[in-house]
DSSP file (Angstrom, degrees, kcal/mol; ACC not computed):
  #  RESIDUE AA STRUCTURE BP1 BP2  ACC     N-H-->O    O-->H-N    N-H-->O    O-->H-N    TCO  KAPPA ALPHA  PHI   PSI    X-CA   Y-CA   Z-CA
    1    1 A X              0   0    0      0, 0.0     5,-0.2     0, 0.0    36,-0.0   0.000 360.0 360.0 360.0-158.9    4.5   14.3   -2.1
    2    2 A X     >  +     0   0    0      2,-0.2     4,-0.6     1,-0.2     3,-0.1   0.353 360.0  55.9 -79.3  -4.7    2.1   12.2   -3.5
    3    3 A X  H  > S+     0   0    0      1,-0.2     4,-4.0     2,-0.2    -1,-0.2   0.685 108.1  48.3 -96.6 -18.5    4.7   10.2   -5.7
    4    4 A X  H  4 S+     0   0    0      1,-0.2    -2,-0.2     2,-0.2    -1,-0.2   0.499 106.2  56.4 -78.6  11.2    6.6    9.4   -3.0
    5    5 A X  H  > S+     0   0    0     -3,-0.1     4,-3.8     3,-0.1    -1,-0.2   0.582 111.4  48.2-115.7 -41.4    3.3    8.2   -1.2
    6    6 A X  H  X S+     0   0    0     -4,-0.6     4,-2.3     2,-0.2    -2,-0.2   0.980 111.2  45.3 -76.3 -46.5    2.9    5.9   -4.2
    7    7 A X  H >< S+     0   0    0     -4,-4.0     3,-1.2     2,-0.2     2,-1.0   0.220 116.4  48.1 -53.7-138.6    6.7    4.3   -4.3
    8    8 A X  H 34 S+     0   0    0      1,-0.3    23,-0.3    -4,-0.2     5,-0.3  -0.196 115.1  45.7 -31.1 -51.9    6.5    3.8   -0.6
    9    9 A X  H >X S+     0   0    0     -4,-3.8     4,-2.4    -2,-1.0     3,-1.3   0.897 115.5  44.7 -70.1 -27.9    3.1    2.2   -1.1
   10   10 A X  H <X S+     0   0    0     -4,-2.3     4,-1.6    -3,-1.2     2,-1.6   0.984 108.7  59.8 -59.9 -60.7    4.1   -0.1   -4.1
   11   11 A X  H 34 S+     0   0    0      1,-0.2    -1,-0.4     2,-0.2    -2,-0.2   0.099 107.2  38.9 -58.9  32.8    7.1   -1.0   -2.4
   12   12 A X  H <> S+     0   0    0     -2,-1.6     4,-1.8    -3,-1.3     5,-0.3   0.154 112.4  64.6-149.8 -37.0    5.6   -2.7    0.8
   13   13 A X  H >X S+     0   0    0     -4,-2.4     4,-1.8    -5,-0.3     3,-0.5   0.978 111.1  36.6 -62.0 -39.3    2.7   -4.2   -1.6
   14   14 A X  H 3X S+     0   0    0     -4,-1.6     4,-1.0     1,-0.3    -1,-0.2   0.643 114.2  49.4 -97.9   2.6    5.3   -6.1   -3.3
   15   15 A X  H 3> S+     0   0    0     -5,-0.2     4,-1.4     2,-0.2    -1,-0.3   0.775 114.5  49.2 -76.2 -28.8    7.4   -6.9   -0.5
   16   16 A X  H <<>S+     0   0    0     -4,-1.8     5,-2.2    -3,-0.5     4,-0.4   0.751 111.1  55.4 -95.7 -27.6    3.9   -8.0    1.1
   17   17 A X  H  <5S+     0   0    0     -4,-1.8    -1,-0.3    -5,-0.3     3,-0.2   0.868 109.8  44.1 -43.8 -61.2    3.4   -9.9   -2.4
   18   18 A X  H  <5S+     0   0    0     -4,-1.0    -2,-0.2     1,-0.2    -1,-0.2   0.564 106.5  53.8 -78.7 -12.6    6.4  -11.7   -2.1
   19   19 A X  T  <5S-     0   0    0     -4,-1.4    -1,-0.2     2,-0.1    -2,-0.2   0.376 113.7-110.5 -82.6 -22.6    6.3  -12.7    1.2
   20   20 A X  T   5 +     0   0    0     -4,-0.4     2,-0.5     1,-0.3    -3,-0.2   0.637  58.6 159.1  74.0  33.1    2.6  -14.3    0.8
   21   21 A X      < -     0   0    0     -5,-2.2    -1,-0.3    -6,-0.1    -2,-0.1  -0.666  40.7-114.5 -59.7 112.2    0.8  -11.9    2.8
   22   22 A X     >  -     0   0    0     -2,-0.5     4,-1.1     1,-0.1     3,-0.2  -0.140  17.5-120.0 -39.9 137.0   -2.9  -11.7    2.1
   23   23 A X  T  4 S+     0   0    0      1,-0.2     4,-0.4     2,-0.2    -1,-0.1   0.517 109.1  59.0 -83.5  21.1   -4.1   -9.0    0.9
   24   24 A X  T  > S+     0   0    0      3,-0.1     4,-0.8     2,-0.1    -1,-0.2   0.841 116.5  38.6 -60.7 -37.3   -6.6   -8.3    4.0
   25   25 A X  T >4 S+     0   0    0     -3,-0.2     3,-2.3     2,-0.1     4,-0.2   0.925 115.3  51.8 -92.4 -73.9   -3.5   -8.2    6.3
   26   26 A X  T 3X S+     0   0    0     -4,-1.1     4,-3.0     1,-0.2    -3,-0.1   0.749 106.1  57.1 -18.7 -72.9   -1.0   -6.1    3.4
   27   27 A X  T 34 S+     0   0    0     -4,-0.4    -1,-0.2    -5,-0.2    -2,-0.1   0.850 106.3  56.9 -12.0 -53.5   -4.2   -3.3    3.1
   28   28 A X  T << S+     0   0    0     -3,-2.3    -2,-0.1    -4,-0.8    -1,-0.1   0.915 124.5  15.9 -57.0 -79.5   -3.5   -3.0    7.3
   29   29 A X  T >4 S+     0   0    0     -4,-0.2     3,-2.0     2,-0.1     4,-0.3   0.535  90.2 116.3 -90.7 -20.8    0.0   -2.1    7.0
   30   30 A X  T 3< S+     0   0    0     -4,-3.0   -21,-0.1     1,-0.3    16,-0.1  -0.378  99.5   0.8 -52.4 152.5    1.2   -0.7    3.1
   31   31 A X  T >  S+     0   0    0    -23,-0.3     3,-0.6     1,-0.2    -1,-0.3   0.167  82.3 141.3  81.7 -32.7    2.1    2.3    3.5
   32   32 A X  G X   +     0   0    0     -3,-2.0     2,-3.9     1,-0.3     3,-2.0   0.884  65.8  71.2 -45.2 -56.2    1.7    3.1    7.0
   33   33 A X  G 3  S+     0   0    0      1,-0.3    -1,-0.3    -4,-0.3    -2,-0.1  -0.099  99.7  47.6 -89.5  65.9    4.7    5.2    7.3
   34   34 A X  G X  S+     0   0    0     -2,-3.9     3,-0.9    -3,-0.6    -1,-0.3   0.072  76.1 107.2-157.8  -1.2    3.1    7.9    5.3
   35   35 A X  G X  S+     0   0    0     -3,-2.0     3,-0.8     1,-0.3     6,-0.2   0.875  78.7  43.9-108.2 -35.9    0.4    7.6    7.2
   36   36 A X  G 3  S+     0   0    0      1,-0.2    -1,-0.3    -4,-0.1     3,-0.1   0.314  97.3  69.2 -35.6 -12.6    1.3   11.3    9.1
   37   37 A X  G <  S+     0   0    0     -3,-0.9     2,-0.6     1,-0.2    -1,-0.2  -0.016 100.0  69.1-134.2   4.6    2.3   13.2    6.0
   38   38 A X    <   -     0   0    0     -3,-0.8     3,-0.5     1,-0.1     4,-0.3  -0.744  52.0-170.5-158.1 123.5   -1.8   12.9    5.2
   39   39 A X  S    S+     0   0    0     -2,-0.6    -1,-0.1     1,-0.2    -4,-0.1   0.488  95.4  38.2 -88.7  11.5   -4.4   14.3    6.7
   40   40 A X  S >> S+     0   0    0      2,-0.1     4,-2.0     3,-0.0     3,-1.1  -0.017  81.9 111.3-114.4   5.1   -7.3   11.7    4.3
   41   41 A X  H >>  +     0   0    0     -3,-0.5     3,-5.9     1,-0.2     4,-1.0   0.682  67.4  54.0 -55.3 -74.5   -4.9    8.8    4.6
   42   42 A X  H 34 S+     0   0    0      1,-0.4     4,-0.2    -4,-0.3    -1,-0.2   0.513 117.4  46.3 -33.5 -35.4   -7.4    6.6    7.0
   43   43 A X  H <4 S+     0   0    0     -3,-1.1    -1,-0.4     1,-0.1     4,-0.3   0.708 128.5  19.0 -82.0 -14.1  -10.0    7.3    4.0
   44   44 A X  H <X S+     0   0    0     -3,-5.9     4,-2.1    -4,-2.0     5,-0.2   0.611 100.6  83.7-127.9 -12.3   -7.8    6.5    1.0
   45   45 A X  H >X S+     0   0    0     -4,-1.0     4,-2.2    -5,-0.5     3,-1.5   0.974  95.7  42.0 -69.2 -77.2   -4.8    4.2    2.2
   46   46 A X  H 3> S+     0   0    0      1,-0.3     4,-2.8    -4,-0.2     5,-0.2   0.745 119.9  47.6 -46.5 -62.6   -6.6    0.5    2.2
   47   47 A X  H 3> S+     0   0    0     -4,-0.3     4,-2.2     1,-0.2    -1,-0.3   0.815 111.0  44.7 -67.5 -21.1   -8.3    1.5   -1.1
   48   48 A X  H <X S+     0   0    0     -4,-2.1     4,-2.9    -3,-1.5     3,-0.4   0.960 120.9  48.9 -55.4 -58.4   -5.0    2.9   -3.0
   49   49 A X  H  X S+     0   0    0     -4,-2.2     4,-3.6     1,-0.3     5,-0.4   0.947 111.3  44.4 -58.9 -45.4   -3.4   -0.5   -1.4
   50   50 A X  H  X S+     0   0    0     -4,-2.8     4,-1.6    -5,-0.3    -1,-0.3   0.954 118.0  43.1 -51.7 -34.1   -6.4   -3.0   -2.6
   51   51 A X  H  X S+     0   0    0     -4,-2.2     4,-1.2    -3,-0.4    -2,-0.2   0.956 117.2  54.2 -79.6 -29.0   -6.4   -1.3   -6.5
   52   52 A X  H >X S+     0   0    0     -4,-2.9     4,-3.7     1,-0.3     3,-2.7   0.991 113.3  41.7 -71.8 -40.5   -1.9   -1.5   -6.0
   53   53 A X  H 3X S+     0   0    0     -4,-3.6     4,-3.3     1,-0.3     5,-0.4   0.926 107.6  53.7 -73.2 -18.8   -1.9   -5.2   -5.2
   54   54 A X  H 3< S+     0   0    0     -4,-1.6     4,-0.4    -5,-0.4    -1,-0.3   0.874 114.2  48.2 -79.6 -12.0   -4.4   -6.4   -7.6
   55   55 A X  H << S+     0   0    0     -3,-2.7     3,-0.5    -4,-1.2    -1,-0.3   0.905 120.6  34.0 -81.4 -46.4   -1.9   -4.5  -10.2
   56   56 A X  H >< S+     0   0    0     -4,-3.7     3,-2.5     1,-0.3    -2,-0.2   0.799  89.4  82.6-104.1   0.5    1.2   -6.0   -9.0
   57   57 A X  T 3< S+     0   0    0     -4,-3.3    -1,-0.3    -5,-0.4    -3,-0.1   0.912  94.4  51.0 -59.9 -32.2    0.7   -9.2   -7.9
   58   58 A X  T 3         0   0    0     -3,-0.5    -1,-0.2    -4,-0.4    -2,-0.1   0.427 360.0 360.0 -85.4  14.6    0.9  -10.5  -11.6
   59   59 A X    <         0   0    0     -3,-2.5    -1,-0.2    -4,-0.1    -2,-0.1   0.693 360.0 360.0 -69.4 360.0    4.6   -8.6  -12.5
């Protein structure tokens, strides 16, 4: 469900973090493989992924 939408996206923001991916190109891909399991993702994915990174880039 929707917590498992949020682990899945956190984890690939912080991979995407750590890796030094920008966040234009992270937005493209967090997440993605979730991307079936929701029929609004195309509306809601990039912005869940812009508000995650700007939260975890500073852990």
């Amino acid at each position: 469900g929707e917590r498992r939408y949020f682990e899945i996206l956190a984890r690939d923001i912080r991979k995407a973090i750590a890796d030094g991916t920008p966040l234009r190109e992270a937005v493209k891909t967090a997440g993605e493989t979730e991307r079936d399991n929701w029929h609004l993702f195309d509306d809601y994915n990039q912005r869940n992924a812009t508000a995650a990174f700007a939260e975890l880039e500073w852990e």
